[in-house]
C-alpha positions in Angstrom: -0.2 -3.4 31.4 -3.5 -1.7 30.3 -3.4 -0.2 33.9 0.4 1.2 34.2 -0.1 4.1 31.2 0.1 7.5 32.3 -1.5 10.6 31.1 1.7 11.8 30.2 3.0 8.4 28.4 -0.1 9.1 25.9 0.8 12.8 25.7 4.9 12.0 24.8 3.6 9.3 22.6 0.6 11.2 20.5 3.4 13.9 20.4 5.3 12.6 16.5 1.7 12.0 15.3 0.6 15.3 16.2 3.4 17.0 15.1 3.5 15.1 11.8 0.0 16.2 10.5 0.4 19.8 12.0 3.5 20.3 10.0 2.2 18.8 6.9 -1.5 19.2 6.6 -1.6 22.8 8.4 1.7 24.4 8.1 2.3 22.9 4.6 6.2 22.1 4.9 7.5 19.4 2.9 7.5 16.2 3.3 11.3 15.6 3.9 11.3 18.9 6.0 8.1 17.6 8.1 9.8 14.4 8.8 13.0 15.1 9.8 12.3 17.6 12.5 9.5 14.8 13.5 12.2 12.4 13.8 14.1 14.9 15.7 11.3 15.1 18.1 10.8 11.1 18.0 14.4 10.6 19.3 14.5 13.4 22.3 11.1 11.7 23.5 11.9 8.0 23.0 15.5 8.7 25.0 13.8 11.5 27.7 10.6 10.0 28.1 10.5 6.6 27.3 14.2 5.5 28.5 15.4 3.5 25.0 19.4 4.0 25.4 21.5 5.7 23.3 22.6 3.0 21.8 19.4 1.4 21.1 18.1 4.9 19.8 20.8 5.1 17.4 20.3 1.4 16.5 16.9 2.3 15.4 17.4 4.9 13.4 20.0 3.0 11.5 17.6 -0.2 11.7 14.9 2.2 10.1 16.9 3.7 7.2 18.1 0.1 6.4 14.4 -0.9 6.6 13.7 1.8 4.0 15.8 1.1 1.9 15.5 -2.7 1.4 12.9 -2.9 -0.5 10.6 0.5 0.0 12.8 3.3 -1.7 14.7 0.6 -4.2 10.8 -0.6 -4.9 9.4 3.0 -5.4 12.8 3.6 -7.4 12.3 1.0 -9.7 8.5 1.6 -10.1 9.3 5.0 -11.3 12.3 3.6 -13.5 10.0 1.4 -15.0 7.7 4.0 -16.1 10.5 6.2 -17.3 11.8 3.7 -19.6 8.2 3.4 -21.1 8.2 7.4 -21.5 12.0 7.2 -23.3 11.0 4.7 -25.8 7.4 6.6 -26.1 5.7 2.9 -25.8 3.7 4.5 -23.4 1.8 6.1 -25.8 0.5 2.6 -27.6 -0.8 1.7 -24.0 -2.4 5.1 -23.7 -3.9 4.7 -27.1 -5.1 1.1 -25.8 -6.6 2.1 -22.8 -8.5 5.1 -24.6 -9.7 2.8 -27.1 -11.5 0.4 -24.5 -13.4 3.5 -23.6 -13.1 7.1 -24.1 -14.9 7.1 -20.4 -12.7 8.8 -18.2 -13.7 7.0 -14.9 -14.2 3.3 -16.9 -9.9 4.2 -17.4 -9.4 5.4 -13.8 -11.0 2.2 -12.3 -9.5 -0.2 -14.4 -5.9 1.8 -13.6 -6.1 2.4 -10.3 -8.7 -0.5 -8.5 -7.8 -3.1 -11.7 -4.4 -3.0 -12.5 -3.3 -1.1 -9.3 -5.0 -3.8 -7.3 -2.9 -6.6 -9.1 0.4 -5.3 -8.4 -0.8 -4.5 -4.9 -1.7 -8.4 -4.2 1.5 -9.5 -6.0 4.1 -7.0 -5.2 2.9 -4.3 -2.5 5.0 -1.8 -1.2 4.3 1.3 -3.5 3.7 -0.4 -6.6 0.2 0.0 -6.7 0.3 3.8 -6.2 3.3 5.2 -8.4 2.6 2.8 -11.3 -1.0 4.0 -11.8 -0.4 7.6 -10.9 2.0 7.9 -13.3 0.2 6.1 -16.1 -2.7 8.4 -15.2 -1.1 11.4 -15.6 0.5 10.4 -19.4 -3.1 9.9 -20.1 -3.8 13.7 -19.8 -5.4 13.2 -15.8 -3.8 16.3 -13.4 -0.7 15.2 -11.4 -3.0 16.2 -7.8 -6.3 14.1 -9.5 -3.9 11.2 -10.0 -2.3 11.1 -6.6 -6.0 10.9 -4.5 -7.1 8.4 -6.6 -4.1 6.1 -6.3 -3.8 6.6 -2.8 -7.9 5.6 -2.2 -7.9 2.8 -4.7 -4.8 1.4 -2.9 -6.8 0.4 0.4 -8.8 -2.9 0.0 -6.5 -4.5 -1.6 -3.3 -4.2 0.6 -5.2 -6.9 3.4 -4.0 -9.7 0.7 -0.9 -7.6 -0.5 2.2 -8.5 -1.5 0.6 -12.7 -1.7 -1.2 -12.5 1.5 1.6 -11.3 3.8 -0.1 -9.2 6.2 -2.6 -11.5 6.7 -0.3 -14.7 7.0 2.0 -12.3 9.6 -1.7 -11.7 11.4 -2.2 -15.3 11.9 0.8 -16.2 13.4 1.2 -13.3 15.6 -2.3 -14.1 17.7 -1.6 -17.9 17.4 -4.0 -18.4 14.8 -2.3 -20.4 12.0 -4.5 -23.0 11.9 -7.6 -20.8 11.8 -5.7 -18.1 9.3 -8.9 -19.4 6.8 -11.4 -18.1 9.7 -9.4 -14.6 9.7 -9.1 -13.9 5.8 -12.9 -14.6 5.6 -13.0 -12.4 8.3 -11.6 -9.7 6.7 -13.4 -10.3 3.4 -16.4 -9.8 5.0 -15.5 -6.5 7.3 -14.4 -4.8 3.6 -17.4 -6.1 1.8 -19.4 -2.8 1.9 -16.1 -1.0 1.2 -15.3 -3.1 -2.3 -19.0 -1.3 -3.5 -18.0 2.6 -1.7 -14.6 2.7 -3.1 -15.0 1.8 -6.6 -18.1 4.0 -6.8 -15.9 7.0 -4.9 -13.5 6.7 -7.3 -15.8 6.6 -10.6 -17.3 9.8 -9.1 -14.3 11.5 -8.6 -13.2 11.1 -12.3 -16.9 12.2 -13.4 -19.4 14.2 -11.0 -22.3 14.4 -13.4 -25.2 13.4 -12.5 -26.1 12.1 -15.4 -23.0 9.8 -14.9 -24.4 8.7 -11.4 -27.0 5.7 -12.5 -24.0 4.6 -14.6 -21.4 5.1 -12.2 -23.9 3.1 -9.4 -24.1 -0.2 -12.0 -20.4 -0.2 -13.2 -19.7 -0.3 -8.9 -21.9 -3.1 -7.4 -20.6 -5.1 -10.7 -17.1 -4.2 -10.1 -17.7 -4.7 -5.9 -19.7 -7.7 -6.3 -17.1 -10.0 -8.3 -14.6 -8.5 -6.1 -16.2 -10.1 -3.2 -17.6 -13.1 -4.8 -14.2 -13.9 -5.7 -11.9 -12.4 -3.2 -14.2 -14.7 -0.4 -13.8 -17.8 -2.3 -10.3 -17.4 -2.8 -10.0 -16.7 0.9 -11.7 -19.6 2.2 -10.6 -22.2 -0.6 -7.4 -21.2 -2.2 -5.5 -19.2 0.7 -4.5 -16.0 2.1 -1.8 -15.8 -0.5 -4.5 -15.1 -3.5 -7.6 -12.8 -3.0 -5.9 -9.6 -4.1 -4.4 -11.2 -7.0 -7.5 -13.0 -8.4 -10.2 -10.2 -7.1 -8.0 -7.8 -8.8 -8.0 -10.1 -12.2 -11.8 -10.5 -12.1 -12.3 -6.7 -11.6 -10.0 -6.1 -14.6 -12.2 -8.4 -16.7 -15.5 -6.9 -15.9 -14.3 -3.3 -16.2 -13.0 -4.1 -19.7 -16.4 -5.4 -20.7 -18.5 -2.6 -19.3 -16.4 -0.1 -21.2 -16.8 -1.8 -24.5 -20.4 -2.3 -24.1 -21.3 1.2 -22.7 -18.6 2.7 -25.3 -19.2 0.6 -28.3 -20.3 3.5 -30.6 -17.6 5.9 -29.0 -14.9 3.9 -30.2 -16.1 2.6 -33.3 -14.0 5.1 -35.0 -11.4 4.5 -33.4 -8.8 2.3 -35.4 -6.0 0.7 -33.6 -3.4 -0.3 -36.4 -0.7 -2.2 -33.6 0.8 -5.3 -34.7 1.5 -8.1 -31.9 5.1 -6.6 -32.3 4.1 -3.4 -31.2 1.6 -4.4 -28.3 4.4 -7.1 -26.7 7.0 -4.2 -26.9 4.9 -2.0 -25.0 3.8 -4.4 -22.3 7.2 -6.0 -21.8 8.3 -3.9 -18.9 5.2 -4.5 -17.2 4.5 -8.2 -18.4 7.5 -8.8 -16.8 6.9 -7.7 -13.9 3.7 -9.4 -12.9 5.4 -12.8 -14.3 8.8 -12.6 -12.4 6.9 -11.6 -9.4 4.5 -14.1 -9.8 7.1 -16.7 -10.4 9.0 -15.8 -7.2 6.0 -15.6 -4.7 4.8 -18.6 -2.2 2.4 -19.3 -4.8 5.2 -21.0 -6.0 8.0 -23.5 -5.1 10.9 -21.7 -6.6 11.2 -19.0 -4.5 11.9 -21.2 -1.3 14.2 -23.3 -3.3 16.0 -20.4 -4.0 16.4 -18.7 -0.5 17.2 -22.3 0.9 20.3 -22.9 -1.6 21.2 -19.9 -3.1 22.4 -18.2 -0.2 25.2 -16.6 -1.8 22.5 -14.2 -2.9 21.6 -13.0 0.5 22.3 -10.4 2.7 21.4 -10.4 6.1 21.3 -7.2 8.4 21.5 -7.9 12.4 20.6 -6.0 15.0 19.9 -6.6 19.1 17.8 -3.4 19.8 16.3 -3.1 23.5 16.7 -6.7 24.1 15.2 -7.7 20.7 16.8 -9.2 17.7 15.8 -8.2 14.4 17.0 -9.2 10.9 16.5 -7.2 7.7 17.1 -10.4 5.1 17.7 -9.3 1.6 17.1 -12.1 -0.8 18.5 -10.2 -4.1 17.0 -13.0 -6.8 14.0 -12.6 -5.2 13.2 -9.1 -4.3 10.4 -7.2 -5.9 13.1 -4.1 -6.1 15.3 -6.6 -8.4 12.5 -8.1 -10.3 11.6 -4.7 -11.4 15.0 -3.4 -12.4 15.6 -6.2 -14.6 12.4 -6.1 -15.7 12.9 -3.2 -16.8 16.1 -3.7 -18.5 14.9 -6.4 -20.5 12.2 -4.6 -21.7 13.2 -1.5 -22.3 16.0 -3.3 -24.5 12.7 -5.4 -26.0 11.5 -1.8 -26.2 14.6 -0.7 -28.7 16.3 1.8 -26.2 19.8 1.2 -25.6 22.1 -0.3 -22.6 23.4 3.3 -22.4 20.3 5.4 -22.6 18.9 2.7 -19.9 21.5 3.5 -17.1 21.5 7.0 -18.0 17.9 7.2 -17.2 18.9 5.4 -14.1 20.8 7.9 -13.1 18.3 10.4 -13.5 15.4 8.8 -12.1 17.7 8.6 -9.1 18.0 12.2 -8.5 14.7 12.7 -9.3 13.8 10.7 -5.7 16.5 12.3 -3.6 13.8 14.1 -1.2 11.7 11.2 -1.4 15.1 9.1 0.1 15.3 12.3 2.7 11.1 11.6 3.5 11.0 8.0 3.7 14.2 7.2 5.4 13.2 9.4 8.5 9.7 8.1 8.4 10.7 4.6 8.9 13.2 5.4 11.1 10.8 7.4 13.3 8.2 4.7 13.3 10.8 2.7 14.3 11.7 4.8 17.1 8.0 4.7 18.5 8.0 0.7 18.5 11.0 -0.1 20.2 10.7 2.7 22.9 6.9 1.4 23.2 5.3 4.5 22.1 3.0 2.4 19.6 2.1 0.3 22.2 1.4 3.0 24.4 -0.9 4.8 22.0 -2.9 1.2 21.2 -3.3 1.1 24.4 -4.6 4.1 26.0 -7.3 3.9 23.4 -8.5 0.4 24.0 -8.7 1.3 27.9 -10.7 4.5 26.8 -13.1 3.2 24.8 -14.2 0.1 27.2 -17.2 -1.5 25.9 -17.5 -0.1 22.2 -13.7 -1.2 21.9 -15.3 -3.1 18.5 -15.6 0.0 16.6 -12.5 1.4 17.6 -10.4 -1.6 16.6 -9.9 -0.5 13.3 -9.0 2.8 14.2 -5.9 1.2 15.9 -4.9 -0.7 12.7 -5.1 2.7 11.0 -3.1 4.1 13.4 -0.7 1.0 12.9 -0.5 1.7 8.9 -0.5 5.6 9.1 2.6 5.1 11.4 4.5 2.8 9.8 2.8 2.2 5.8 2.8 -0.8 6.3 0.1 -3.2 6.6 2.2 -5.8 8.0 3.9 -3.7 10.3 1.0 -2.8 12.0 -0.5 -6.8 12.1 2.9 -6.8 14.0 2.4 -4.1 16.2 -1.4 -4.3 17.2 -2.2 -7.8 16.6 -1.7 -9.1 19.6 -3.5 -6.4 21.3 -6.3 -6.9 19.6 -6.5 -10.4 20.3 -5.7 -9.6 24.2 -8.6 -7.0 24.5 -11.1 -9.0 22.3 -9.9 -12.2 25.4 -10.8 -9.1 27.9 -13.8 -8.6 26.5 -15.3 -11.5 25.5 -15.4 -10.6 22.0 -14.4 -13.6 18.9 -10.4 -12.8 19.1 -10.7 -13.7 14.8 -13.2 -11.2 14.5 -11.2 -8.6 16.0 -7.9 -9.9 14.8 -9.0 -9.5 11.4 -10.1 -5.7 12.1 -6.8 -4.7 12.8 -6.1 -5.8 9.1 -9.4 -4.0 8.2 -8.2 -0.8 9.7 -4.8 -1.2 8.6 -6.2 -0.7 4.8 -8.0 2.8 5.6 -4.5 4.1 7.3 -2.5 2.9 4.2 -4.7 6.0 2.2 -3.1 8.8 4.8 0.3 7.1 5.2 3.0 9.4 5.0 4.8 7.1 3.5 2.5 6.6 0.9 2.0 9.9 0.5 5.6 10.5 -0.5 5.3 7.9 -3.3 1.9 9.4 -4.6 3.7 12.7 -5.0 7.2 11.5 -6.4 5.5 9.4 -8.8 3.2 12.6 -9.8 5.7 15.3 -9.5 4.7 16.7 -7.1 7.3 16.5 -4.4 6.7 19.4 -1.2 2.9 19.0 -1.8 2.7 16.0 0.7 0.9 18.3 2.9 -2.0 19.3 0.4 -2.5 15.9 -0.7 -3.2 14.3 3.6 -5.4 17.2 3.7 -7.5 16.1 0.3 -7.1 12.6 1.1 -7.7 12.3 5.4 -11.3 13.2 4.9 -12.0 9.7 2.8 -9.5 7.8 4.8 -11.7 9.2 8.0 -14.8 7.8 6.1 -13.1 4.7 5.2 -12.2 3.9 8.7 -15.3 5.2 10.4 -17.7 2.6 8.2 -15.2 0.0 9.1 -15.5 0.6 12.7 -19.4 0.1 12.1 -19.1 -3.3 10.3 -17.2 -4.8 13.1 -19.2 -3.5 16.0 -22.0 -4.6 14.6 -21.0 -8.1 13.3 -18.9 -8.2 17.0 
C-alpha cells in the first residue's frame, strides 16, 4: 500500500490538519468556530476525495459525537463539577491553605499539582482529568488562568503512555500482536521517556520561577523528581504490569515533592499555623478522595470491575454501528465509568462538604452551560478525526511520511504517534491508528518492531500537549474559552521540542 498514495491523497488528507492550526493558531477563531468549518471541510474531502458514502459519512459523524460524549465531555463535565462543588462550599480554600503551607515555593506547588497529582489521575482516570482538575486548582491558588493552562497541558504528557491503568499501552500490544511481549514494549516506552521525566519537570519548575537564582534549585528538585519517576515507573513496567507505572510513578513523585518543599521551605512556613481538625481536612478531600478510590476500585487492577460488566448488564448501553465495512461499538458501562464515578463522587462529597441536594444540582445546571462551546468544540473534533480514519485519511498521512523519510524512519516514528494524538487526543486512538504501521515499516526495515511499536506510544504523549481536544479542556477549565488558538501557539513550541528529543532517543537506541 505504501506505493498506491498519491500526491494529491497527501494533499486532501494534510488538508483538516492544515486548516485546523491556520484557523486557530494564526487567524485566532475559536475553538468551536475553528472546528466546525474544519469538520465541514473534513466531510466534502472524505466524500469527494476519498469515496466514504454518504451514509458512512453521516455514520461517522454521529459515531464521533457519540464517541465524545461517552466519556470525554461527561468526564471533562464532571471534572469541572467536581471543582465547582469545592468552590461552593469554599473547601477549596483549606486545600489551598494546605498546599501553601508545604511550601510557599511557587514551582514546589506547580509540580506537585500538575506532574504529582495531575499525573495520578492521568494513570487512573485519563481523559481530561489530569488537565482541568489541576488547572483549575492552580488558578484558586492565585496562578493566571493562561499560566495554568501551558502548564497542565505540558505536565500531562509522560504520563498518559500508562493512562487511564495502562490502556494505551495494553491496546498497543494487542494491535501489533505483541501480548505476550506487552512487558518488552512498556520497558520500551519507559526507557524512550527517560530523558523526558528529567526535561519536563524541570520546564515546568522554570516556567513557574525564571530566576536564576532558582535554577541550581530548580535542577536538584528535577533529576530527584525524574529519577524516582523512572526508577519506579520501569520497575512497575517490567514487574507489576502495564496497568501501574503512571499510578505508582505519579505516587512516588508526590512523596518526594512534598519532602523537598518542607525541607527547602522549613523556615518559610514555620509561621505558618494550620489550625484544621481531621473534620475539616476529610471534608475538603472528600470529592477528590473519592475519586481516586472509586476509580481505583473499578480499574483492572481489580476484580470487581469485570464482575460487574459480566453480570450487571442491565447497566450497560451499547452503541452499534457498521461504518465502511467495519463494526464498532461504543459500550457504556454506567457503574463503572470514570464520568459516573466523578458525579457521585461529587455528590457525596459535596453533601460530606455541608452543601445541599439542591444547591448541588443547581450547580449542575450551571456548570453545564458553562461547557456549552466546549460540547460545540469537542463534538466536531471527534467527529472530524473520525471522518479521517474511516475514509483512510489517517492512514494516508502515516503513510506518506514513513515512505518519505526511508532510512531515518526511527526518528520520525514519534512524529506519527503525535500526529495520531493531535488528531484524535487520544493516546489510544492513535496506538489504534498507527500501531500497526509502525510495526509493518519497522518489519520493512529491519528495525526491533517493540522498539518502534512503543515509539508510537512515545510520540503519542508529545501530541497529547497540542491536542485540540485537550486544548478545549485546558481553556474551559481556566476560563478561557475562544483562546484555544493563543494557547496551541504558546504550547506547539514545547510539544515540537518534546517530540523532536523523542525522535532522537529512538533513532539512536533503534
Amino acid at each position: 500500500m505504501l506505493e498506491s498514495i498519491t500526491s494529491l491523497q497527501i494533499i486532501l488528507a494534510a488538508t483538516p490538519v492544515v486548516l485546523l492550526i491556520v484557523l486557530l493558531g494564526f487567524l485566532k477563531l475559536a475553538g468551536e468556530k475553528s472546528a466546525f468549518i474544519t469538520l465541514v471541510a473534513t466531510l466534502l474531502i472524505a466524500h469527494f476525495g476519498f469515496n466514504l458514502s454518504l451514509g458512512d459519512t453521516g455514520l461517522s459523524v454521529l459515531y464521533g459525537v457519540i464517541k465524545a460524549v461517552f466519556p470525554i465531555l461527561i468526564i471533562i463535565l464532571m471534572a469541572i463539577y467536581s471543582y465547582n462543588v469545592q468552590v461552593e462550599s469554599q473547601k477549596i480554600e483549606t486545600i489551598k491553605q494546605q498546599f501553601s503551607a508545604i511550601s510557599k515555593d511557587k514551582s514546589i506547588q506547580v509540580l506537585l499539582l500538575t506532574w504529582g497529582f495531575g499525573g495520578l489521575l492521568e494513570g487512573m482516570a485519563g481523559f481530561g482529568t489530569a488537565v482541568a482538575i489541576p488547572a483549575a486548582i492552580l488558578i484558586s491558588l492565585g496562578f493566571k488562568p493562561m499560566f495554568s493552562a501551558i502548564v497542565s497541558l505540558i505536565a500531562n504528557s509522560v504520563p498518559t503512555a500508562f493512562g487511564a491503568v495502562g490502556i494505551p499501552v495494553i491496546v498497543l500490544a494487542r494491535e501489533v500482536e505483541m501480548v505476550d511481549q506487552i512487558t518488552t514494549i512498556s520497558a520500551n516506552i519507559v526507557w524512550q521517556l527517560a530523558v523526558l521525566m528529567f526535561l519536563v519537570p524541570f520546564l515546568i519548575v522554570t516556567l513557574a520561577d525564571k530566576s536564576l537564582k532558582s535554577v541550581p534549585k530548580n535542577i536538584i528538585l528535577s533529576i530527584l523528581v525524574g529519577a524516582v519517576t523512572l526508577g519506579v515507573q520501569y520497575y512497575a513496567a517490567v514487574y507489576i504490569g502495564a496497568e501501574t507505572p503512571a499510578i505508582l510513578g505519579s505516587i512516588a513523585s508526590v512523596i518526594v515533592i512534598i519532602l523537598f518543599g518542607k525541607i527547602t521551605a522549613r523556615k518559610e512556613v514555620s509561621d505558618i499555623k494550620l489550625n484544621f481538625s481531621f473534620k475539616d481536612i476529610f471534608q475538603a478531600w472528600s470529592v477528590y478522595g473519592l475519586i481516586l478510590l472509586l476509580v481505583l476500585l473499578t480499574s483492572p487492577l481489580f476484580p470487581f470491575a469485570t464482575f460487574m460488566k459480566t453480570n450487571w448488564t442491565a447497566f450497560q448501553t451499547s452503541f452499534n454501528f457498521d461504518i465502511a465495512g467495519a463494526m464498532r461499538t461504543i459500550g457504556i458501562y454506567w457503574l463503572t465509568d470514570t464520568g459516573v464515578l466523578i458525579f457521585v463522587s461529587s455528590i457525596v462529597g459535596g453533601l460530606i462538604q455541608g452543601v445541599s441536594f439542591g444547591a448541588l444540582f443547581k450547580l449542575l445546571g450551571k456548570t453545564t452551560v458553562q461547557l456549552k462551546k466546549t460540547v460545540v468544540t469537542v463534538c466536531c473534533l471527534i467527529a472530524l478525526s473520525t471522518l479521517m480514519d474511516f475514509s483512510g485519511m489517517i492512514t494516508v498521512l502515516g503513510l506518506g511520511l514513513a515512505t518519505a523519510t526511508g532510512a531515518f524512519y526511527p526518528f520520525f516514528a514519534p512524529a506519527i504517534g503525535a500526529l495520531g494524538t493531535f488528531l484524535t487526543g487520544s493516546d489510544t486512538s492513535s496506538n489504534i491508528l498507527f500501531g500497526k504501521l509502525q510495526a509493518t515499516v519497522a518489519d520493512r526495515i529491519g528495525a526491533d518492531k517493540g522498539w518502534l511499536a512503543a515509539a508510537n506510544t512515545t510520540g503519542a504523549t508529545g501530541g497529547k500537549i497540542i491536542s485540540p481536544q485537550s486544548i478545549a479542556v485546558a481553556t474551559t477549565a481556566c476560563g478561557q474559552q475562544g483562546k484555544e488558538g493563543i494557547i496551541l501557539k504558546k504550547a506547539v513550541g514545547f510539544a515540537l521540542l518534546y517530540i523532536l528529543i523523542a525522535g532522537l532517543i529512538v533513532y539512536l537506541g533503534s
